[in-house]
C-alpha positions as a Markdown table, in Angstrom:
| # | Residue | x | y | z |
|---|---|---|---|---|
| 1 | Unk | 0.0 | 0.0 | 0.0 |
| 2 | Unk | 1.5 | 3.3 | -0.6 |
| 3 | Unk | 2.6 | 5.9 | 2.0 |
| 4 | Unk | 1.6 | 9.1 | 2.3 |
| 5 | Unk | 3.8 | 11.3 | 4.9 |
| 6 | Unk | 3.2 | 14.6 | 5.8 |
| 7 | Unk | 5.9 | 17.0 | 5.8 |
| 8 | Unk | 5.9 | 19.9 | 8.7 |
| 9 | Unk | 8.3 | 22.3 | 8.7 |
| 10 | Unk | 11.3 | 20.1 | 7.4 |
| 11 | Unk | 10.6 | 17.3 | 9.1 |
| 12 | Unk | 8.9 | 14.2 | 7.6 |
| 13 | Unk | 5.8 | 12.6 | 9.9 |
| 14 | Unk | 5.7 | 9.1 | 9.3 |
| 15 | Unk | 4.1 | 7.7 | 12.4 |
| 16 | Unk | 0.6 | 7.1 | 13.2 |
| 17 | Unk | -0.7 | 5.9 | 10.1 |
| 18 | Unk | -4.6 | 5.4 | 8.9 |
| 19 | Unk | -5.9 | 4.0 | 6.0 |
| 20 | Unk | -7.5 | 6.6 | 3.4 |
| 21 | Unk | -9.8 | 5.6 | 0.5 |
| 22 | Unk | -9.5 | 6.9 | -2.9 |
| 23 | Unk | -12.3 | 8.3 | -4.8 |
| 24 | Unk | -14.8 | 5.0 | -5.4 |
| 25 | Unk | -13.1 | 3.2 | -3.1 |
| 26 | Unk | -10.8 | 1.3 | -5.5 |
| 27 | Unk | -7.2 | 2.9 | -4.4 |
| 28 | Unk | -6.2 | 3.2 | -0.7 |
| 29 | Unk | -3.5 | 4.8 | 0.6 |
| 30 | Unk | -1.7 | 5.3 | 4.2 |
| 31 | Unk | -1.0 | 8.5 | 5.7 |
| 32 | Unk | -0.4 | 10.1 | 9.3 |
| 33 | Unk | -3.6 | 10.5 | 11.2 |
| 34 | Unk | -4.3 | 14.2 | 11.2 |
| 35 | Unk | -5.6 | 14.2 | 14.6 |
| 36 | Unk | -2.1 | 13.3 | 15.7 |
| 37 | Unk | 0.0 | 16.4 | 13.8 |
| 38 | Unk | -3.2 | 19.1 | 13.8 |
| 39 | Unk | -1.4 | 21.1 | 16.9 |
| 40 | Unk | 2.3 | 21.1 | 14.9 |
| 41 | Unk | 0.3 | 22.6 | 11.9 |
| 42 | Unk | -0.3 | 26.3 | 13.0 |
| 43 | Unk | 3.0 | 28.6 | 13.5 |
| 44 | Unk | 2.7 | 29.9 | 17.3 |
| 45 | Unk | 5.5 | 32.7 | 16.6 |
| 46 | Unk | 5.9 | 34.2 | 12.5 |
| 47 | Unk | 9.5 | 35.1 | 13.4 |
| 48 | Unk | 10.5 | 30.9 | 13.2 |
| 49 | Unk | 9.9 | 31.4 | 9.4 |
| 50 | Unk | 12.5 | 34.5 | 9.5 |
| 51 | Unk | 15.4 | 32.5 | 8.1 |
| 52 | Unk | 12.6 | 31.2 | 4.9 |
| 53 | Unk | 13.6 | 34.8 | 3.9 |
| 54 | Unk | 17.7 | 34.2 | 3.4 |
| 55 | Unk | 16.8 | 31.2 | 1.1 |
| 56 | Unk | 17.2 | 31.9 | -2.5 |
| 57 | Unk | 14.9 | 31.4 | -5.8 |
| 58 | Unk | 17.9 | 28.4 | -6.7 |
| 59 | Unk | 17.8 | 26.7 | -3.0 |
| 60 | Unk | 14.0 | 26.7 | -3.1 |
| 61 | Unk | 14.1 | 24.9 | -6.4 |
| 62 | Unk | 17.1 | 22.8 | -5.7 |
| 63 | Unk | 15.1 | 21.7 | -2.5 |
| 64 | Unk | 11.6 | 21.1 | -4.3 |
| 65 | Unk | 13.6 | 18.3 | -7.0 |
| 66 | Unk | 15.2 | 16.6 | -4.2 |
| 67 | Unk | 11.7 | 16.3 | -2.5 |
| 68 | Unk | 10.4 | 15.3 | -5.9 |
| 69 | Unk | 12.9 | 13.0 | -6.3 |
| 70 | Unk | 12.4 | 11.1 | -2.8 |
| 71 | Unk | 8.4 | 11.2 | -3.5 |
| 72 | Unk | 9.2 | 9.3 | -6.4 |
| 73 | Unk | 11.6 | 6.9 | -5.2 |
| 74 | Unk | 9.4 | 6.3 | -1.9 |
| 75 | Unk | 6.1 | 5.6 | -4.0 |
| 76 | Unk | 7.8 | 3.4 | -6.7 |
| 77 | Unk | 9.5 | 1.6 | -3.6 |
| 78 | Unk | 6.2 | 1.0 | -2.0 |
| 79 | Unk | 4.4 | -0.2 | -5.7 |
| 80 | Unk | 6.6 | -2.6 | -6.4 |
């Protein structure tokens, strides 16, 4: 079955996983129960995301292909 994590804040949340059904039921899919990562969701203090602001237009994209890259490996790893 394939994993769904959630990612908060650069970390990945792997634990605590509930079943989901696709649309029809035919696919199903695991991911963290939200009940368990709701409170990590909301930012109590803006000023954590300060250093977001130092990161460049070439880190952000450099970032978003290695996370593309690991989404892909982690859900061809759990299809086959």
């Amino acid at each position: 079955m394939i994993t769904a994590p959630a990612f908060i804040r650069g970390a990945l949340v792997t634990d605590h996983l509930i079943a989901f059904g696709g649309r029809g039921g035919e696919a199903e899919f695991l991911a963290p129960d939200p009940m368990t990562i709701v409170e990590r969701l909301p930012l109590r203090d803006p000023s954590a995301l300060r250093d977001l602001y130092t990161l460049t237009f070439d880190e952000i994209v450099d970032y978003l292909a290695e996370l593309g890259k690991s989404l892909t490996h982690n859900v061809l790893s759990a299809i086959s």
